[in-house]
C-alpha positions as CSV (number, residue, x, y, z in Angstrom):
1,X,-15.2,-21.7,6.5
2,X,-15.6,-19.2,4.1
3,X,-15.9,-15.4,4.1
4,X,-19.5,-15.1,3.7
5,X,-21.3,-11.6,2.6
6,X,-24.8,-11.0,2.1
7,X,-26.1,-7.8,0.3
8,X,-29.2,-6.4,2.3
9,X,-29.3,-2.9,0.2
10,X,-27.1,-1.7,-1.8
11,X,-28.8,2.2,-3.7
12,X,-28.1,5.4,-1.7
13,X,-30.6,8.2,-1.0
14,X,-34.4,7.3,-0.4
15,X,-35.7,3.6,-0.7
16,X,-37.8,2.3,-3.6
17,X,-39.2,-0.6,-4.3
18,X,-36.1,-3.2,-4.8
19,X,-34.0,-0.6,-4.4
20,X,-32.8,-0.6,-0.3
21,X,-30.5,1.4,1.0
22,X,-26.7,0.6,2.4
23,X,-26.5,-2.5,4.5
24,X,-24.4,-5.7,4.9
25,X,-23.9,-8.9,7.0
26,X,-20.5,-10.1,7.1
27,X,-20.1,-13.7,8.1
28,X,-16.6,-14.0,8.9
29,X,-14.5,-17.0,11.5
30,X,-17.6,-17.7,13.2
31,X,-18.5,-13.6,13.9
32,X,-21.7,-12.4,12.4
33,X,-21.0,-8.5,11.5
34,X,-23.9,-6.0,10.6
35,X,-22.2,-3.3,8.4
36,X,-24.3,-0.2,8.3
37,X,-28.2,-0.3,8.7
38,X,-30.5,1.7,6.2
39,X,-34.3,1.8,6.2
40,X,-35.5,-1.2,6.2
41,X,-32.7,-3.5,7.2
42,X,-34.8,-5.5,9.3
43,X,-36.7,-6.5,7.0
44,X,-34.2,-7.1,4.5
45,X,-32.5,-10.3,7.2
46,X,-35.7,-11.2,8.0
47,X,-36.9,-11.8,4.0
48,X,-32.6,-13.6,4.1
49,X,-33.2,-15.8,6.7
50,X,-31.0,-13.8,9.4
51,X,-31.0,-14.9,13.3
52,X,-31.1,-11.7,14.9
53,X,-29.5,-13.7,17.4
54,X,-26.6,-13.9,15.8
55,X,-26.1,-10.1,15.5
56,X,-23.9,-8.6,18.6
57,X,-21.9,-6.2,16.4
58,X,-23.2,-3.2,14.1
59,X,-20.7,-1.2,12.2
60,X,-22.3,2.5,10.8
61,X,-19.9,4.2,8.6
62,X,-21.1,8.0,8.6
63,X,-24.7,9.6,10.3
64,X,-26.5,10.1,7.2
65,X,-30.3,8.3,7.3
66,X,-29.3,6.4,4.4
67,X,-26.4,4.3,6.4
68,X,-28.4,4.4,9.9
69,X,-32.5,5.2,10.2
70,X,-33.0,1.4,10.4
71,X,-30.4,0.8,13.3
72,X,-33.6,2.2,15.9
73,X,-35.6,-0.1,14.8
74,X,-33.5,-3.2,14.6
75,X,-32.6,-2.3,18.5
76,X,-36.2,-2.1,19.2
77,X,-37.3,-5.1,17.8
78,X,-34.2,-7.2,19.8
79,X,-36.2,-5.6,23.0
80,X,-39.9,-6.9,22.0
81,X,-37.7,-10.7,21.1
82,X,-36.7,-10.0,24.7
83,X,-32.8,-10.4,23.6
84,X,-30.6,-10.5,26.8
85,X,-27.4,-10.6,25.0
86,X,-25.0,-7.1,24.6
87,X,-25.0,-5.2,21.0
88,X,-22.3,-3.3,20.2
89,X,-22.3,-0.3,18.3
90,X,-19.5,1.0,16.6
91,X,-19.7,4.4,14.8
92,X,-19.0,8.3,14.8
93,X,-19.5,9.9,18.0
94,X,-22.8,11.1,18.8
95,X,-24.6,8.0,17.5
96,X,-25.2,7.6,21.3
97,X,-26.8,10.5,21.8
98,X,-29.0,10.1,18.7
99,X,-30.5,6.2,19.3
100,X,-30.5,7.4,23.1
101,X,-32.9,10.0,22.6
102,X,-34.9,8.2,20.6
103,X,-35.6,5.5,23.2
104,X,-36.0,7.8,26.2
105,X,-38.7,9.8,24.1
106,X,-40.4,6.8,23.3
107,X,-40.1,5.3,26.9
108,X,-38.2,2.3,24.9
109,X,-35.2,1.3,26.9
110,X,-33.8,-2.1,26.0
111,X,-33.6,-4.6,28.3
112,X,-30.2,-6.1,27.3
113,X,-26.9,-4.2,27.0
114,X,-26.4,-1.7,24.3
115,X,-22.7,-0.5,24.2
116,X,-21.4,2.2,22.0
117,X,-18.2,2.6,21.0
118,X,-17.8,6.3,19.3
119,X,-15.2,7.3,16.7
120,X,-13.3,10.2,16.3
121,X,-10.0,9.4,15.2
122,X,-8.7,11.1,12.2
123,X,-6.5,7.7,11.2
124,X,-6.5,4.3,10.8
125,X,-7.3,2.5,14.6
126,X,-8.3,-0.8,15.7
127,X,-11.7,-1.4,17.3
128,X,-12.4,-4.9,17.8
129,X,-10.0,-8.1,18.3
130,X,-10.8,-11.6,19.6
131,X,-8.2,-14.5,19.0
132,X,-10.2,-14.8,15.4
133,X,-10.6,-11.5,13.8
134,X,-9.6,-7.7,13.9
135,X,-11.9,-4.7,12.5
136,X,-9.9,-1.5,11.6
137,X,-11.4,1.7,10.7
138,X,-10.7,2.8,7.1
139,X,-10.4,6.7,7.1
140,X,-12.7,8.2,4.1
141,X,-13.3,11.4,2.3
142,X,-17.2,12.5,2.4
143,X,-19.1,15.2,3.5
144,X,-19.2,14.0,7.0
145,X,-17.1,12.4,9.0
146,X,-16.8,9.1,8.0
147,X,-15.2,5.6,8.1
148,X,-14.8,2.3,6.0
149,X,-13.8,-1.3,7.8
150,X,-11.4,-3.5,7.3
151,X,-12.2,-7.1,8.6
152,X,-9.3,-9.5,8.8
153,X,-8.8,-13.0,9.8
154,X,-6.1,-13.7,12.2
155,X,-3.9,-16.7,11.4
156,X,-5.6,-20.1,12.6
157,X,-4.1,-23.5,13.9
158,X,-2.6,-25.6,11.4
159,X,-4.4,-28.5,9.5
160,X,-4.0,-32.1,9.8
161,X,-2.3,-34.1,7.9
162,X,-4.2,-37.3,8.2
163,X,-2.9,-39.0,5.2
164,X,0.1,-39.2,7.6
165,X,-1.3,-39.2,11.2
166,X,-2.9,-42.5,10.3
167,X,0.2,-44.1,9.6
168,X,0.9,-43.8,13.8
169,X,-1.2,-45.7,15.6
170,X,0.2,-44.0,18.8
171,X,-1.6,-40.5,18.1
172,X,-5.2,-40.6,19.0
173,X,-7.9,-37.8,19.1
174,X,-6.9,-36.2,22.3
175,X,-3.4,-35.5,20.6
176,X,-4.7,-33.6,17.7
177,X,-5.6,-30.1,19.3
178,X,-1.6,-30.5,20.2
179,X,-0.8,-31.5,16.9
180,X,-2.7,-27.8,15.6
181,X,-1.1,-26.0,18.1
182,X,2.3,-26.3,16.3
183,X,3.7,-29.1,18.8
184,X,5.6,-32.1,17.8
185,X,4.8,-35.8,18.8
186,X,7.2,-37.9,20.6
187,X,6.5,-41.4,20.8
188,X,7.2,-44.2,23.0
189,X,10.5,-45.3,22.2
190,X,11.6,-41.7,22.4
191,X,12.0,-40.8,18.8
192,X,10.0,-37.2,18.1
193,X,8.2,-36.4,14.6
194,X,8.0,-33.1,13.8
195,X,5.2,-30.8,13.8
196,X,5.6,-30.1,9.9
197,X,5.5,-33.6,8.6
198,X,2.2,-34.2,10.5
199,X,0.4,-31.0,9.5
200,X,-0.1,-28.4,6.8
201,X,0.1,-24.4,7.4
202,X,-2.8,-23.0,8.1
203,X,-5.3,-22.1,5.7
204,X,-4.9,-18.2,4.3
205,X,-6.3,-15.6,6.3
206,X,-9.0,-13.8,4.2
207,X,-10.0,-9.9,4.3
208,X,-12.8,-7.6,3.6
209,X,-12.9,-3.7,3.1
210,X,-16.0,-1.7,2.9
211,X,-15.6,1.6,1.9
212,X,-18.7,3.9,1.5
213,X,-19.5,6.8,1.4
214,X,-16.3,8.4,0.0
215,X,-15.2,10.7,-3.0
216,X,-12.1,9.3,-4.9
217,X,-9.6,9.0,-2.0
218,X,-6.3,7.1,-2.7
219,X,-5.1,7.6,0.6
220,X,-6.9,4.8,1.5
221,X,-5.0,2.3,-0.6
222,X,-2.3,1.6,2.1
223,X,-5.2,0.2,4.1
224,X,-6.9,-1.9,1.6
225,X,-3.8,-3.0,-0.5
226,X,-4.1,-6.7,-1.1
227,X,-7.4,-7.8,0.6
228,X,-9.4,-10.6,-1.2
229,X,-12.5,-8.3,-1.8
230,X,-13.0,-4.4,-1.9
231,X,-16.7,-3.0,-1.8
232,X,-16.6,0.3,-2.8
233,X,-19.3,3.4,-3.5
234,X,-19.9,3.8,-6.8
235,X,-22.8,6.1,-6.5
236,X,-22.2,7.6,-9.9
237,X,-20.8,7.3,-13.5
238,X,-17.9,9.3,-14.9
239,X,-20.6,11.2,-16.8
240,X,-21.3,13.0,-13.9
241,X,-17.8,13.3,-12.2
242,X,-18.3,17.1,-11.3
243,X,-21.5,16.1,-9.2
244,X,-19.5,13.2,-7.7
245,X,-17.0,15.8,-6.6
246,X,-19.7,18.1,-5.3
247,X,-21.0,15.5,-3.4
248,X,-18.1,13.6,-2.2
249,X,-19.2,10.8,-3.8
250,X,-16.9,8.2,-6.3
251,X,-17.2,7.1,-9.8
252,X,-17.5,3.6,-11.3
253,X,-14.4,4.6,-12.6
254,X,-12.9,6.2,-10.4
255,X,-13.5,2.9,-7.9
256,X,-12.3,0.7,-10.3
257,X,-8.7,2.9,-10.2
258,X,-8.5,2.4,-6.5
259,X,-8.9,-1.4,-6.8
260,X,-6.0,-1.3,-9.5
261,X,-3.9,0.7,-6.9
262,X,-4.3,-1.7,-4.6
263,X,-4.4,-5.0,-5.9
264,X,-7.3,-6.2,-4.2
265,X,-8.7,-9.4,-5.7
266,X,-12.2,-8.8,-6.2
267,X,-14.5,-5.7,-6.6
268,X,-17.5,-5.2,-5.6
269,X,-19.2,-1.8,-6.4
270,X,-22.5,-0.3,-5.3
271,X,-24.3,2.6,-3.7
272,X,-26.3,3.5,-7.1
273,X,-27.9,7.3,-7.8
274,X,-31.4,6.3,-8.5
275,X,-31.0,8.1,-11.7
276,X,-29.3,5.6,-12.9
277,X,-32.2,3.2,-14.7
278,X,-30.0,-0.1,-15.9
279,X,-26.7,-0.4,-13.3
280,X,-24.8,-2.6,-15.6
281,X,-23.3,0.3,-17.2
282,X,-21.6,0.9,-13.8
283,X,-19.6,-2.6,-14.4
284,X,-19.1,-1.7,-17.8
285,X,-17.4,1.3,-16.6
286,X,-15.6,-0.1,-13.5
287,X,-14.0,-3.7,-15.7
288,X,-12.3,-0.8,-18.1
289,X,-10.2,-0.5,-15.8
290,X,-10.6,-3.2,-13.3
291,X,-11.8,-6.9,-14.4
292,X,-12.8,-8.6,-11.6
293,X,-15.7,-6.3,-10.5
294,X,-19.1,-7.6,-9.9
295,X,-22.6,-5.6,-9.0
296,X,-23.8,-5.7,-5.4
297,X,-27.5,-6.3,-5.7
298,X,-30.3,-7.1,-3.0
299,X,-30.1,-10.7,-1.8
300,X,-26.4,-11.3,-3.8
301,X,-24.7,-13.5,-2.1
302,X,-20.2,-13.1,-2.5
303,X,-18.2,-15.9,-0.8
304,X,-14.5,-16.1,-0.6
305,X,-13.2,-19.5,0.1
């Protein structure tokens, strides 16, 4: 299965028409992700064709309204769908205390788990695992605290080689979960075939980093370096570098230069200034440096196969 990444919004500040603010859903080794959760996220995997369902992990980057007014709301509607399942909420400490409030004041307690899992660390850390996947936080450099993610497929079973199982009759079906766990096949008359001529490795772990918000930060390239796609802020163009420094925001450029640092494979930049009218000029600006960038834009789809 593919890495799978729908943009849900993609401008920062206020929301305008067909312009929504930061959110993404990550489909990744069978996981469904939310990655931050602007106004009107609902909405935005409704109008997708998102099972809320799905949903049991939302990651917010940093506490500005822009990255987490919709979060309320998507937790409210779960309660009306009368979800029973536990969401997880991973973000900077005192996101509890925030979405808490809000439901005690309107007398809105959700009748299914809601778990919070605050950050405060300072460094890189990891805050999920299964046997599929680990999320690690990605330190950044804003005006608040605030952290990327870096999602990474473990290593899976190996793949069978069926060109070659078929030529032994003596293997059947209820071998083959063996056969991916690396074991070798003896047969009856007591010869063994190894593991490697009946299988291939395993297929390539993939990875995805989402940095935003952050001003130009090259610390973080030790965490990204070599993962198949990078999204990073590019809420302005190097026009306007002293207000991107100001604000602790990055460059089209200045993205581009961190994707060439770390070899990453593909770019993806958003996390557009509204007064920016035609946003091709930020992947003209970005491919000057770095090729392989594309344009996060509402509805884009990016798979990694």
């Amino acid at each position: 299965m593919s890495l799978k990444l729908t943009i849900l919004g993609c401008h920062s500040a206020t929301p305008r028409v067909n312009a929504n603010p930061t959110s993404q859903y990550l489909e990744i080794k069978n996981h469904n992700f939310l990655i931050d959760c602007g106004e009107g996220t609902q909405v935005q995997l409704r109008k997708y064709g998102v099972k809320f369902s799905k949903i049991k992990h939302v990651f917010i980057s940093h506490l500005h309204g822009d990255h987490f007014f919709g979060l309320v709301g998507l937790i409210s509607t779960f309660r009306l769908l009368n979800r029973e399942t536990e969401l997880h909420i991973y973000g900077p400490k005192g996101i509890k205390e925030i979405i808490t409030l809000q439901l005690k004041l309107s007398n809105s307690w959700t009748n299914y788990p809601l778990l919070f899992h605050e950050l405060t660390a300072t460094h890189s850390e990891l805050i999920f695992e299964d046997s599929k996947v680990e999320v690690h936080t990605i330190p950044l450099d804003h005006r608040v605290y605030t952290n990327g993610f870096l999602f990474k497929e473990k290593i899976g079973e190996r793949r069978l080689n069926m060109k070659v199982i078929s030529k032994y009759k003596e293997i059947e079906i209820c071998d083959y979960q063996n056969l991916k766990n690396g074991k070798d096949f003896k047969l009856k008359n007591g010869s063994t075939i190894e593991n490697s001529e009946l299988t291939l490795n395993p297929t390539t772990p993939k990875s995805y980093a989402f940095c935003s918000d952050t001003s130009y930060f090259p610390e973080i390239v030790p965490h990204i370096k070599n993962v198949n796609c990078l999204y990073h802020e590019t809420t302005f163009l190097k026009d306007k570098e002293n207000l991107a420094i100001t604000t602790k925001h990055a460059t089209a450029e200045q993205a581009a230069q961190i994707a060439k640092q770390a070899n990453v494979q593909q770019l993806i930049i958003g996390h557009y200034s509204g007064r920016y009218k035609n946003i091709d000029a930020f992947k003209t600006e970005a491919q000057e440096i770095f090729e392989n960038t594309y344009l996060a834009e509402t509805g884009k789809v990016f798979e990694i196969n």
